[in-house]
C-alpha positions as CSV (number, residue, x, y, z in Angstrom):
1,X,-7.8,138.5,119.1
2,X,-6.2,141.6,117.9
3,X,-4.4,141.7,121.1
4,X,-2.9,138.2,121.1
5,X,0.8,137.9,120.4
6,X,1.6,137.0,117.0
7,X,3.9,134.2,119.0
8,X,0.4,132.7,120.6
9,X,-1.1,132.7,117.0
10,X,1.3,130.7,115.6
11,X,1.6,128.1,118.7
12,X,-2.1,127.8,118.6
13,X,-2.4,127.5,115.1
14,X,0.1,125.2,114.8
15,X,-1.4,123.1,117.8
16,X,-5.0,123.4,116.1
17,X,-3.7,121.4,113.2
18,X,-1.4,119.2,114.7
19,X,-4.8,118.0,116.6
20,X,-6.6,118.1,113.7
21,X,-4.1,115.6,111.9
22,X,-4.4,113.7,115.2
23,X,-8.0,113.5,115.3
24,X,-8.0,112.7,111.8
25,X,-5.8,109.4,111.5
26,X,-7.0,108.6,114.6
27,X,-10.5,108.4,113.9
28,X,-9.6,106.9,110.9
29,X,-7.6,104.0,112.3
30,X,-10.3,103.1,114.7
31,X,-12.8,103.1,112.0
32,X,-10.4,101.0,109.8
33,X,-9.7,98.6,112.6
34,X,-12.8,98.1,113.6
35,X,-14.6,97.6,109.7
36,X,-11.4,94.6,109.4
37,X,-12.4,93.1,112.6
38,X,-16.3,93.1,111.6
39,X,-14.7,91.7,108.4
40,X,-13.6,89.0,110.3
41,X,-16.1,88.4,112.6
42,X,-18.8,88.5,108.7
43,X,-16.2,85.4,107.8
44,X,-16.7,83.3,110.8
45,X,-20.4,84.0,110.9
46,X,-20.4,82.5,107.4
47,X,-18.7,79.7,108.2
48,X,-20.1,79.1,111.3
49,X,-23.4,78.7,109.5
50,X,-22.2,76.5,106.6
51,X,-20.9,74.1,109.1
52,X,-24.0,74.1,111.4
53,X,-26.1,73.3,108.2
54,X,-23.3,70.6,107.2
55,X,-23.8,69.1,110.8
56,X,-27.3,69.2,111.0
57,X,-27.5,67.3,107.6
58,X,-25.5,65.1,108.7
59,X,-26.4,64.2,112.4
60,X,-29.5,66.3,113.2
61,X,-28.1,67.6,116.6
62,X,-27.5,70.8,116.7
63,X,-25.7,70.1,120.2
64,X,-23.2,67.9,118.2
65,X,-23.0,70.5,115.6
66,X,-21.4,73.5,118.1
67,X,-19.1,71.8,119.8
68,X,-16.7,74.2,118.4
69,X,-18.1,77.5,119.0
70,X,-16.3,80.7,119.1
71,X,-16.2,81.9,122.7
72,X,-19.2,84.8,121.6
73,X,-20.8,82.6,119.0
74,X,-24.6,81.8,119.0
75,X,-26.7,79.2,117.2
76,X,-30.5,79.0,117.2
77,X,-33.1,77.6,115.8
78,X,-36.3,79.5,115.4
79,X,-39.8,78.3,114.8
80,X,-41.9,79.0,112.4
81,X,-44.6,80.6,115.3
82,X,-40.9,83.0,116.5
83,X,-39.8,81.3,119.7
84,X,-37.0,80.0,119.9
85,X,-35.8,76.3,119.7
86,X,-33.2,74.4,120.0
87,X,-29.6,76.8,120.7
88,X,-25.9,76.6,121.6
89,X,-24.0,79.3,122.7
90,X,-19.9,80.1,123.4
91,X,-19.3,80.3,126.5
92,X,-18.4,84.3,126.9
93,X,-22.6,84.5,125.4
94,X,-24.8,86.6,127.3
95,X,-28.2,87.0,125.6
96,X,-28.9,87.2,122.2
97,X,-30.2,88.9,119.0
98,X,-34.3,89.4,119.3
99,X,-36.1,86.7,117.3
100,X,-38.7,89.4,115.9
101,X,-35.4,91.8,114.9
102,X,-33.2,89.1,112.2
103,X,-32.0,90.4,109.2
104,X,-33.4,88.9,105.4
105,X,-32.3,84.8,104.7
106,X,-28.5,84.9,103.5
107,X,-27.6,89.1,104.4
108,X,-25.2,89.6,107.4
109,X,-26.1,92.6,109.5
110,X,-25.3,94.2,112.7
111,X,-28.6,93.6,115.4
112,X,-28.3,94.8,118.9
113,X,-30.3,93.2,122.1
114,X,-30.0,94.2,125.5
115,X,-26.8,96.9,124.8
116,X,-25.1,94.0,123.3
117,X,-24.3,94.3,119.2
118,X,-24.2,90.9,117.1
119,X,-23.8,90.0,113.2
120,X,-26.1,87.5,112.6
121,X,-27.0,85.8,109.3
122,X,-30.2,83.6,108.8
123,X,-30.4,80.5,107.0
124,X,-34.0,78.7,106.2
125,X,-34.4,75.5,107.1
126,X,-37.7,73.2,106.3
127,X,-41.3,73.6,108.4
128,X,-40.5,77.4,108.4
129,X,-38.1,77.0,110.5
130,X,-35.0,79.3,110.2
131,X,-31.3,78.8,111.4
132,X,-29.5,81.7,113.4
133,X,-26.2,81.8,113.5
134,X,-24.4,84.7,115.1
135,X,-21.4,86.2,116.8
136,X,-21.0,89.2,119.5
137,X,-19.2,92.5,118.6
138,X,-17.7,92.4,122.4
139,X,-14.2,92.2,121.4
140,X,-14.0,94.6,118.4
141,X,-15.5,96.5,120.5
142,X,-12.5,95.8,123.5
143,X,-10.4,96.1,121.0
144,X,-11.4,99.5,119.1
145,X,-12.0,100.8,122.6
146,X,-8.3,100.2,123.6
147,X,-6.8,101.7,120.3
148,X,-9.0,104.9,120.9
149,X,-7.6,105.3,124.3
150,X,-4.0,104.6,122.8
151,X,-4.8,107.4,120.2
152,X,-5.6,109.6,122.9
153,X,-3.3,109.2,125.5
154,X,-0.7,109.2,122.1
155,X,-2.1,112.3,120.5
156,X,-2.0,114.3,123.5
157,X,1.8,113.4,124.4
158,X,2.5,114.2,120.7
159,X,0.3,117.1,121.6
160,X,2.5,118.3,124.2
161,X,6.0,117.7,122.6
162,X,4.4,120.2,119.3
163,X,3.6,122.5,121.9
164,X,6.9,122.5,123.2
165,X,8.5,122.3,119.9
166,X,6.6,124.9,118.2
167,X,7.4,127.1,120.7
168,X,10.7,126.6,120.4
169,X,10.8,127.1,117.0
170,X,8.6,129.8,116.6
171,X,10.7,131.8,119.2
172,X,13.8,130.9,117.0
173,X,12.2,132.0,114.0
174,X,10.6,135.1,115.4
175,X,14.5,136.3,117.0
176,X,14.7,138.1,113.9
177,X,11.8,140.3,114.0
178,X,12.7,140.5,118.1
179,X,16.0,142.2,116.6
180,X,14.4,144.4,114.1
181,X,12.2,145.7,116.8
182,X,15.6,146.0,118.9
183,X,17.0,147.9,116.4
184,X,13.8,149.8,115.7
185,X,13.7,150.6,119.6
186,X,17.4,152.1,119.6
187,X,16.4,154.2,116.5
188,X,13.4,155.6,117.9
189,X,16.1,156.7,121.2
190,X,18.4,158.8,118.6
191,X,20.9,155.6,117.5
192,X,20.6,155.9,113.8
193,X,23.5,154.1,113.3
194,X,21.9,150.6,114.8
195,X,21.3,148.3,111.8
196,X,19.8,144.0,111.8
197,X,22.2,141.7,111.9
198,X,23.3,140.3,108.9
199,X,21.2,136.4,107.9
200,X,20.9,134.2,105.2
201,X,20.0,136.4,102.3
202,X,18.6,133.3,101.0
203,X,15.8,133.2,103.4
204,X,12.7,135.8,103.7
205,X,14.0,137.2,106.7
206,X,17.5,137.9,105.8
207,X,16.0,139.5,102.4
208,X,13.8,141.6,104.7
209,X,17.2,142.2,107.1
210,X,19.3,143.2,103.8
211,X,16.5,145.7,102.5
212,X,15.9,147.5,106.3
213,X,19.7,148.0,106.6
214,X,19.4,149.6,103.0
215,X,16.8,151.7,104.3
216,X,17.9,152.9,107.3
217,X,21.6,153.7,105.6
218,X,19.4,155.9,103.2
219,X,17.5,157.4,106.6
220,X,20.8,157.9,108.2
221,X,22.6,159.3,105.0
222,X,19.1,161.6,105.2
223,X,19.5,162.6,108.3
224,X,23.1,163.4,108.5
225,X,22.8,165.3,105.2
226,X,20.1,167.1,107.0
227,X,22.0,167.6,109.8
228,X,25.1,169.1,107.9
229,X,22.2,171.3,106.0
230,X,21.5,172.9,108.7
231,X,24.9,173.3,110.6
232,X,26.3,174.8,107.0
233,X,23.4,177.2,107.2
234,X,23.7,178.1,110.8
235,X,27.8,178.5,109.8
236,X,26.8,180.5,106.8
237,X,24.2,182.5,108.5
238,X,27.0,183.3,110.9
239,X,30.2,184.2,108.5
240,X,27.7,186.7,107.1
241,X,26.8,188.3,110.2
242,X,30.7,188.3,111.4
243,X,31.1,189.2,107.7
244,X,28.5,192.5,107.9
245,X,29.7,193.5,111.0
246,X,33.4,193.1,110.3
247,X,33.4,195.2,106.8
248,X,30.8,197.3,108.6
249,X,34.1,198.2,110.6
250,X,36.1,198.2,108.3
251,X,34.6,200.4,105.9
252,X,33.5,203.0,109.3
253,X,37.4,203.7,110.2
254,X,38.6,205.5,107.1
255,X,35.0,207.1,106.8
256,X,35.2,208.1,110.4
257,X,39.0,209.4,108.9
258,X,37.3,211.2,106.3
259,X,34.9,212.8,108.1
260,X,37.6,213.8,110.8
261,X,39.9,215.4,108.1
262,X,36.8,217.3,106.4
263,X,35.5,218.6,109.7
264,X,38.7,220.0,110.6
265,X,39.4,221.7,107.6
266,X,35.7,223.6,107.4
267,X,36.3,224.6,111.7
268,X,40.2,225.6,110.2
269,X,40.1,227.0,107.2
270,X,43.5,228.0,107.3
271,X,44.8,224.6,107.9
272,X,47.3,223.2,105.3
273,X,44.7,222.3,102.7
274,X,47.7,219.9,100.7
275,X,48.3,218.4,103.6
276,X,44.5,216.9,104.7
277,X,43.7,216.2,100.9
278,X,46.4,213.9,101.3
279,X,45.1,212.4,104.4
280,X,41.1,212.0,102.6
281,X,43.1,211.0,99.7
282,X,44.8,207.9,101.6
283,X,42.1,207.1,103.7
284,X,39.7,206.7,100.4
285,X,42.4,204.7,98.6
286,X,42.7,202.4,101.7
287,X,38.3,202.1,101.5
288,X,38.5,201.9,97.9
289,X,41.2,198.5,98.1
290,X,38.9,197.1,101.2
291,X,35.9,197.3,98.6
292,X,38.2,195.6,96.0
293,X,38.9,193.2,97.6
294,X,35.4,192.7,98.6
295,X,34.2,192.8,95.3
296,X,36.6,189.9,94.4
297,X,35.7,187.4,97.3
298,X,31.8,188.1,95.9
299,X,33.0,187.3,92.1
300,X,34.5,184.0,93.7
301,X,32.1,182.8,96.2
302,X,29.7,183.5,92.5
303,X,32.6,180.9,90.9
304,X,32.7,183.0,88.0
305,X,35.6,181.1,85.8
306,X,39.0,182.5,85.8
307,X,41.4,183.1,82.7
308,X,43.4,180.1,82.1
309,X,46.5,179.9,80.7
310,X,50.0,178.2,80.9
311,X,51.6,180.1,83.8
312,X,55.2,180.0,85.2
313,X,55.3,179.8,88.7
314,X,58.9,180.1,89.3
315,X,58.7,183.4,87.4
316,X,55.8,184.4,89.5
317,X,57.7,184.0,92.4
318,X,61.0,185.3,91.3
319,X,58.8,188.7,90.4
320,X,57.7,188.8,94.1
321,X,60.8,188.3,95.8
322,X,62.1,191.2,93.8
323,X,59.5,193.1,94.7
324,X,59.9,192.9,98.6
325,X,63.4,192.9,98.4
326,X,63.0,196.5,97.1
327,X,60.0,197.4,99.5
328,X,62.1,196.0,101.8
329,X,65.3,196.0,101.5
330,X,66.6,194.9,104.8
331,X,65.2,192.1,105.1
332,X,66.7,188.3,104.0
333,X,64.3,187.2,101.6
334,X,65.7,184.1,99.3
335,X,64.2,182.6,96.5
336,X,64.9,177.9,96.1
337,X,63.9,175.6,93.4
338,X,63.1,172.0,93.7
339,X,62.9,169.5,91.7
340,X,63.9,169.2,87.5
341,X,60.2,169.7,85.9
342,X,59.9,173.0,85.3
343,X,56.4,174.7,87.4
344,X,54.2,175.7,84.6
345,X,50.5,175.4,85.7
346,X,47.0,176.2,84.0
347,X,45.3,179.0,85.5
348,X,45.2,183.3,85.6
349,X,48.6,184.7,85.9
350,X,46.7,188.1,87.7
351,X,45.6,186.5,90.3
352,X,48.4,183.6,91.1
353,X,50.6,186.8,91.1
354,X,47.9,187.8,93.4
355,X,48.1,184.9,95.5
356,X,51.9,185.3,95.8
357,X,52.2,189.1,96.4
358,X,49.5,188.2,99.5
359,X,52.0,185.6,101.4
360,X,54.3,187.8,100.7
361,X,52.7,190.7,102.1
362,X,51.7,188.7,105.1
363,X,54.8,187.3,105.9
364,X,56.7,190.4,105.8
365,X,53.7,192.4,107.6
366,X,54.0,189.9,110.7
367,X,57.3,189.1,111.5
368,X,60.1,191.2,112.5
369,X,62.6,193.1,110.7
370,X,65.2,190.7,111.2
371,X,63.7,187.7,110.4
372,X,64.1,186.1,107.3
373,X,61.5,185.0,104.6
374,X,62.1,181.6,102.3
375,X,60.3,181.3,99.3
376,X,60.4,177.9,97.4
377,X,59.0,176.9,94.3
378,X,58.7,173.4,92.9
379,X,57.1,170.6,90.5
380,X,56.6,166.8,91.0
381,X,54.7,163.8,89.8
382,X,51.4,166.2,88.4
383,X,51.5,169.1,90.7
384,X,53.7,172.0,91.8
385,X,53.7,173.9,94.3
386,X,55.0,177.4,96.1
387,X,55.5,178.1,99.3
388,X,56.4,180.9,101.7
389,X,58.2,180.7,104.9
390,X,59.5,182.4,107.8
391,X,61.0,182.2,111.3
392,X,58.6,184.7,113.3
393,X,56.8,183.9,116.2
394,X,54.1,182.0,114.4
395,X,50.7,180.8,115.5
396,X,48.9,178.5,117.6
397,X,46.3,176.0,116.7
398,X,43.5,177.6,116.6
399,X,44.9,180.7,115.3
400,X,45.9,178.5,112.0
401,X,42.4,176.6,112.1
402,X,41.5,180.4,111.7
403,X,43.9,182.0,110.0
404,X,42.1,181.9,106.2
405,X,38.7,183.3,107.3
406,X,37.8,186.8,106.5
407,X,38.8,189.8,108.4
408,X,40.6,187.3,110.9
409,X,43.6,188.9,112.6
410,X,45.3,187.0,115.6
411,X,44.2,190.1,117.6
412,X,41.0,190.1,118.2
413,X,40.8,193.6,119.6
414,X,42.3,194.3,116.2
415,X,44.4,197.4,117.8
416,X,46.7,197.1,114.4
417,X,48.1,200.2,112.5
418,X,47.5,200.7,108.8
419,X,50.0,198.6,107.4
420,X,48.4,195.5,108.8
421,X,45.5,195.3,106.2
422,X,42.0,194.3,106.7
423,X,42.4,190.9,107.1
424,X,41.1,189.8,103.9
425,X,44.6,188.9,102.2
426,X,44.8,184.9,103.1
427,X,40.9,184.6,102.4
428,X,41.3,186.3,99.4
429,X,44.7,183.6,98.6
430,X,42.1,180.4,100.1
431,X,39.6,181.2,97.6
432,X,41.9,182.3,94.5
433,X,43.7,178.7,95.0
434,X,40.6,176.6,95.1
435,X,38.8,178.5,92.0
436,X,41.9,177.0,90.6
437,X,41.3,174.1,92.0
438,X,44.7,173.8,94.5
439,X,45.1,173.6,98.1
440,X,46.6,175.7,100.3
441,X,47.8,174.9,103.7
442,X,49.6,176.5,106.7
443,X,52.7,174.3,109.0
444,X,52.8,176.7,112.0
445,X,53.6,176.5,116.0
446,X,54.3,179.2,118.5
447,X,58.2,180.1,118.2
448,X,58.7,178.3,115.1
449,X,57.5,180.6,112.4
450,X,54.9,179.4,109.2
451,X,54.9,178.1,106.0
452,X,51.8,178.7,103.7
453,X,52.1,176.2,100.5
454,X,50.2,176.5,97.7
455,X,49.8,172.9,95.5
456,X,48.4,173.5,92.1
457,X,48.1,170.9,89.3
458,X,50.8,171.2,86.4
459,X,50.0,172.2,82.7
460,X,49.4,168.5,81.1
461,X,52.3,168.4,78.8
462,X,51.6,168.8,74.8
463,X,51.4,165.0,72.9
């Protein structure tokens, strides 16, 4: 059974008490029909014998007495000694009840003779003679045999049409689950984003339909978070290798430098001692920045808090525009405000000057000489922001997707001289502007230069 189609249980079932009912009222309204017509046939025994006594007392002749006889009525008289006397039968009368077999004087009962069923009643009479008066079950029996056939023939079309009905309904009815196991199906293949479709959440079925989709928006949600899990590890897992390896070569070149000058001075003693301390010197100072900066990216990605306190960015700026303009004093490097409020923002003046000094450094470091540098600074609605641009060559899409990672240079052979840093200055300006909880983004196309801006939120005014 365990095999059979929940479908085929339900049909069967259903057609298992639909002929159930059937059988039910069926029997019942052929046993109903046939205890009236016995009802009626116990009447017209009764007063078939109450007018064969009336006659008999009045004329004697039994004869005279039946001359209206139901077509399956009987009359007899029997002797005292059991045969039988004088009788008139209907005309559709074939036999009759067996004289030894009659029921007690004045009781109506059901006798059968020769396969054919009678109610007979028995009257005394004088001499020990007793009157027999009795009609055959024939018809109700024609006539309870007919309905049974009707029932039949009737309950097995209404039968059929359940059949066909209940299969149509049940096949309606079950579409649901057919689409949950559709859905199910397409899950199982990798679809996690195949849900039921909506129903009645009145009904079971769209209740059940309601709380699946909840379910499997909590598996998917599961799964992508899972999924992202483990890409952000894989990622993470790989920055730090790229990360290992890069300030692994970073940190070998002015080692290798050190070494270099310090092995040439113990083969040459009598090289210009000033001269190479100044080199181990410079090549140290350079290691000892790299490990600064190193440092500080480790204290972020920790998100140990900053100092905050009301800053001005327009002084900020100001300060490093003076200071390349000095460094570099060739160079066209212009300082605009925008906007009326003035750009005071909450956060650690070190390290916005930081932030600054970096796209500062980085635009002078890779653009030409000639090429000028715009810095603008300026406040709206409940942020302000600074930003730093040139007209060098500038970068190309997946240089800028790229340009904020650490130790990233646009060359990836990294042949650079020394002025070009480590590659750490615009990861070090990402991460400094989102401890303070800003943005900062780069406009850039090959030929049309870049502009890094920097959107911090303003200091809330005082009430």
């Amino acid at each position: 059974m365990s095999r059979v189609s929940l479908r085929t249980k339900l049909i069967a079932a259903m057609l298992a008490l639909v002929a159930w009912t059937l059988l039910v009222i069926g029997a019942a309204s052929v046993s109903l029909l046939r205890s009236y017509l016995i009802d009626r046939v116990d009447e017209q025994v009764a007063k078939l014998s109450v007018q064969t006594l009336a006659r008999l007392a009045h004329s004697g002749d039994l004869t005279y007495s039946m001359q209206r006889l139901p077509p399956e009525g009987l009359v007899q008289v029997v002797e005292a000694d059991g045969t039988i006397g004088p009788s008139a039968a209907g005309e559709s009368v074939i036999g009759g009840p067996s004289p030894a077999d009659l029921p007690p004087p004045g009781e109506i009962a059901t006798r059968s003779s020769d396969g054919v069923s009678w109610r007979v009643k028995t009257v005394p009479l004088a001499s020990g003679r007793t009157l027999v008066t009795a009609i055959g079950l024939g018809g109700v029996t024609q006539i309870t045999s007919r309905l049974g056939l009707i029932v039949i023939l009737g309950g097995a079309v209404v039968l059929a049409l359940a059949g066909v009905l209940g299969i149509v309904l049940v096949r309606r009815s079950l579409r649901p689950l057919a689409e949950i196991e559709r859905t199910a199906g397409s899950i199982a293949a990798g679809n996690m984003s195949s849900r039921i479709p909506d129903r009645d959440p009145r009904t079971e079925v769209g209740r059940l339909a309601h709380s699946l989709n909840g379910m499997l928006a909590q598996i998917e949600k599961a799964f992508d978070d899972r999924s992202r899990s483990e890409a952000a590890a894989r990622e993470s897992e790989e920055r730090m290798r790229r990360f290992v390896a890069d300030a692994s070569h970073e940190l070998r070149t002015p080692l290798t430098s050190i070494r270099g000058y310090a092995e040439f001075h113990r083969q040459a003693p009598q090289t210009d001692v000033t001269r190479l301390m100044r080199r181990i010197e410079s090549e140290a100072e350079r290691m000892s920045l790299l490990v600064e900066d190193l440092l500080l990216l480790a204290r972020l990605d920790q998100q140990r808090p900053l100092q905050s306190k009301p800053v001005d960015l327009l002084a900020i700026a100001g300060d490093a525009v003076q200071d390349a303009r000095i460094l570099s004093p060739g160079r066209s490097i212009s300082l605009a405000v925008e906007g009326t409020t003035a750009p005071i923002v909450s956060g650690d003046e070190v390290r916005l000057r930081q932030v600054v000094g970096n796209l500062m450094s980085n635009a002078l470091a890779h653009t030409p000489d000639g090429v000028p540098v715009m810095v603008t600074v300026g406040a709206g609605g409940t942020e302000a922001f600074v930003e730093v641009a040139d007209k060098g060559p500038g970068m190309t899409a997946d240089e800028a997707a790229r340009v904020f990672e650490r130790f990233y240079r646009a060359d990836p052979a990294r042949t650079h001289d020394e002025s070009s840093g480590a590659g750490l200055g615009l990861s070090i300006v990402s991460s400094l502007v989102k401890a303070h909880g800003g943005t900062v983004t780069v406009e850039t196309s090959p030929g049309a230069g870049a502009a890094f801006r920097v959107v911090l939120r303003l200091e809330p005014e005082p009430d």
